[in-house]
C-alpha positions as CSV (number, residue, x, y, z in Angstrom):
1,X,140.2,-97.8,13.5
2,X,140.6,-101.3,11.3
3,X,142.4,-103.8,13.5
4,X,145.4,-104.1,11.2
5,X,146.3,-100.3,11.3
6,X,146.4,-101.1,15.5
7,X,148.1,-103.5,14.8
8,X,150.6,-101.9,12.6
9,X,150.7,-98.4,14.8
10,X,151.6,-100.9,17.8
11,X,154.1,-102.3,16.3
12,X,155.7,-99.1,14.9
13,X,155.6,-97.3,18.3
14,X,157.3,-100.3,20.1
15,X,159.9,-100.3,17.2
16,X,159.1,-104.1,16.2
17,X,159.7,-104.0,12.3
18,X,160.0,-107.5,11.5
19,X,163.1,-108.4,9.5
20,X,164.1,-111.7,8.3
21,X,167.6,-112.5,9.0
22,X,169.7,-114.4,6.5
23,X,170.5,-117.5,6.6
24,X,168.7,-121.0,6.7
25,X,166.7,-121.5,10.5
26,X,167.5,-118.5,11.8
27,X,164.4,-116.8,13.6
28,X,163.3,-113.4,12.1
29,X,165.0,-110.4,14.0
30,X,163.2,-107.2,14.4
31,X,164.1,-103.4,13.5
32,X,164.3,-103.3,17.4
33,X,166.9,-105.8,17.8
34,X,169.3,-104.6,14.6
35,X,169.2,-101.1,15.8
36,X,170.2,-102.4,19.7
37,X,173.1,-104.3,17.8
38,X,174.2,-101.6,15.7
39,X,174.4,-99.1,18.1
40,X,176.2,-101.7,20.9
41,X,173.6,-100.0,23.2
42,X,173.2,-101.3,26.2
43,X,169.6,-102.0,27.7
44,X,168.8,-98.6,29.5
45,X,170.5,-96.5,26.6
46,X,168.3,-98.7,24.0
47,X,164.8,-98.3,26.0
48,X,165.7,-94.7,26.7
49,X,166.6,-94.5,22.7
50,X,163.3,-95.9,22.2
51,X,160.9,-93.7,24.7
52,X,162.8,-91.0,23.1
53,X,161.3,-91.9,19.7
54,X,158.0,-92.2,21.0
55,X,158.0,-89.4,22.6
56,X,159.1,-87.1,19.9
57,X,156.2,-89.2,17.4
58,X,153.6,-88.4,20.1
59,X,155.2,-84.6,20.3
60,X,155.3,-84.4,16.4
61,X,151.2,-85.9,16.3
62,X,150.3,-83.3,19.2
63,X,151.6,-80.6,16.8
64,X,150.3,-82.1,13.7
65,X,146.4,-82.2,15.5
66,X,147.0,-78.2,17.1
67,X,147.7,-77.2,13.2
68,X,144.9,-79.2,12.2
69,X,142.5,-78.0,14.6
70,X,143.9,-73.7,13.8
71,X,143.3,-74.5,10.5
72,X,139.2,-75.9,10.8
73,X,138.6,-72.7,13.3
74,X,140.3,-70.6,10.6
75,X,138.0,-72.0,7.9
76,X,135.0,-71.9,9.7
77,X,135.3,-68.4,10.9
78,X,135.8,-67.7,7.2
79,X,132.5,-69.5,6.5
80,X,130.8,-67.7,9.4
81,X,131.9,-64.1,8.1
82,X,131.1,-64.9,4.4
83,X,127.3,-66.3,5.5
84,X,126.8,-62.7,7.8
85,X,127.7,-60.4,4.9
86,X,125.4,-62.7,2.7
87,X,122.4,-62.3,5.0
88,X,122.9,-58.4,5.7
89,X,123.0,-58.3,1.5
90,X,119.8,-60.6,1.6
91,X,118.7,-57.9,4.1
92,X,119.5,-55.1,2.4
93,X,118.1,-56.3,-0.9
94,X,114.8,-57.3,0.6
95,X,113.9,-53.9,2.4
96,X,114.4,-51.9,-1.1
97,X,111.7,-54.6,-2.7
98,X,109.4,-54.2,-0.3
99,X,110.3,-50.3,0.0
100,X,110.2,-50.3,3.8
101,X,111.1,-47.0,5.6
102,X,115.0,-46.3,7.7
103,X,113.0,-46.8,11.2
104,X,111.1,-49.9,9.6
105,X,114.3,-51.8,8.8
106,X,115.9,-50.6,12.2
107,X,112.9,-52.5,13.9
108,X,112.8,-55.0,11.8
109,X,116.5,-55.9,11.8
110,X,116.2,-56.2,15.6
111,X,112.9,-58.4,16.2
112,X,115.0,-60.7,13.5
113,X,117.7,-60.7,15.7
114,X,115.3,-62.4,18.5
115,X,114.3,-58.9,20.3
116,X,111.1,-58.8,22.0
117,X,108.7,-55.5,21.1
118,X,109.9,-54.3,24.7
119,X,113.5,-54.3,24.1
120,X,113.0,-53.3,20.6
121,X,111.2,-50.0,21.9
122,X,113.9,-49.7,24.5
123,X,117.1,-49.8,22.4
124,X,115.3,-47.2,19.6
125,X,113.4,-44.8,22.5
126,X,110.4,-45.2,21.1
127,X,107.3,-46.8,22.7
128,X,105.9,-50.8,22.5
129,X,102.9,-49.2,20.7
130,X,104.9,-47.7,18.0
131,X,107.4,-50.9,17.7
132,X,103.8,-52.9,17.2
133,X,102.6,-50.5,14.9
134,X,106.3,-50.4,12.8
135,X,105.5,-54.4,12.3
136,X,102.2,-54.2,11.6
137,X,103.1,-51.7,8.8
138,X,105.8,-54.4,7.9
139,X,103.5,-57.4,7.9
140,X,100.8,-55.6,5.7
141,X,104.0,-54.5,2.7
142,X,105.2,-57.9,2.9
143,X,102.2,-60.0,2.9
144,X,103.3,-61.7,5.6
145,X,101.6,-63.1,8.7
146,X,104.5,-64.2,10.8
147,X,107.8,-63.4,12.0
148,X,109.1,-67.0,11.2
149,X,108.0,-66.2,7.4
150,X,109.6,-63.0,8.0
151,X,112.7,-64.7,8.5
152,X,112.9,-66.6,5.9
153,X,112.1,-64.1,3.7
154,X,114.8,-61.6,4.4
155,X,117.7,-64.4,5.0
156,X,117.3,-66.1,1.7
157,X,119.2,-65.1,-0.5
């Protein structure tokens, strides 16, 4: 934060607006001091006037920076959402190209998702043979070598 908007947020909080008086030789008066006047406040009433202020400026930030912050979570969920349904479509479209079978894409969607041959076998009830022998097919229609190719094949969109 640039020293003059310190400066300038300090005095604004403190309630120090300067303000020249009138008159010739007479020293400049602050915000402060004409509000004190106007009032006829006395010295507790006027500082708890003023840590009233500051408090309802802090409490009026606070719920300025929680909307703020609901708002970016809001958006970014948004984003997150919209990039899922575009990488299922990216998916989708790429197992029709390569014409890869129901139990291929079920495999394939799960070793994508970061499971291992074992727990890919597991969550279908099939065995680790058959999960190998599903990616193997998959490798060989996509002309792929790699499940990091494979990734970036059926993500991008």
């Amino acid at each position: 934060m640039p020293a003059e908007v310190r400066a300038y947020l300090f005095y604004v909080l403190r309630g120090y607006f300067a303000v020249p008086s009138k008159g010739v030789g007479k020293e400049t008066r602050t915000f402060a001091f004409f509000l004190k006047h106007l009032l006829h406040l006395s010295s507790w009433k006027y500082m708890l006037l003023l840590w009233i202020v500051v408090g309802l400026t802090v409490v009026a930030l606070l719920i300025l920076n929680i909307s703020l912050i609901r708002r970016h979570r809001l958006e970014r969920r948004h984003r997150e959402s919209e990039n899922a349904a575009n990488k299922e479509a990216a998916f989708q479209i790429n197992c029709r190209k390569y014409n890869l079978s129901a139990r291929e894409m079920e495999v394939l969607r799960l070793v994508l998702d970061g499971q291992t041959y074992a727990a890919v076998a597991a969550a279908l009830f099939i065995s680790k043979k058959t999960v190998d022998t599903h990616m193997q097919n998959i490798y060989d229609k996509v002309g792929v070598r790699s499940k990091y190719a494979l990734i970036i094949l059926f993500y991008a969109v």
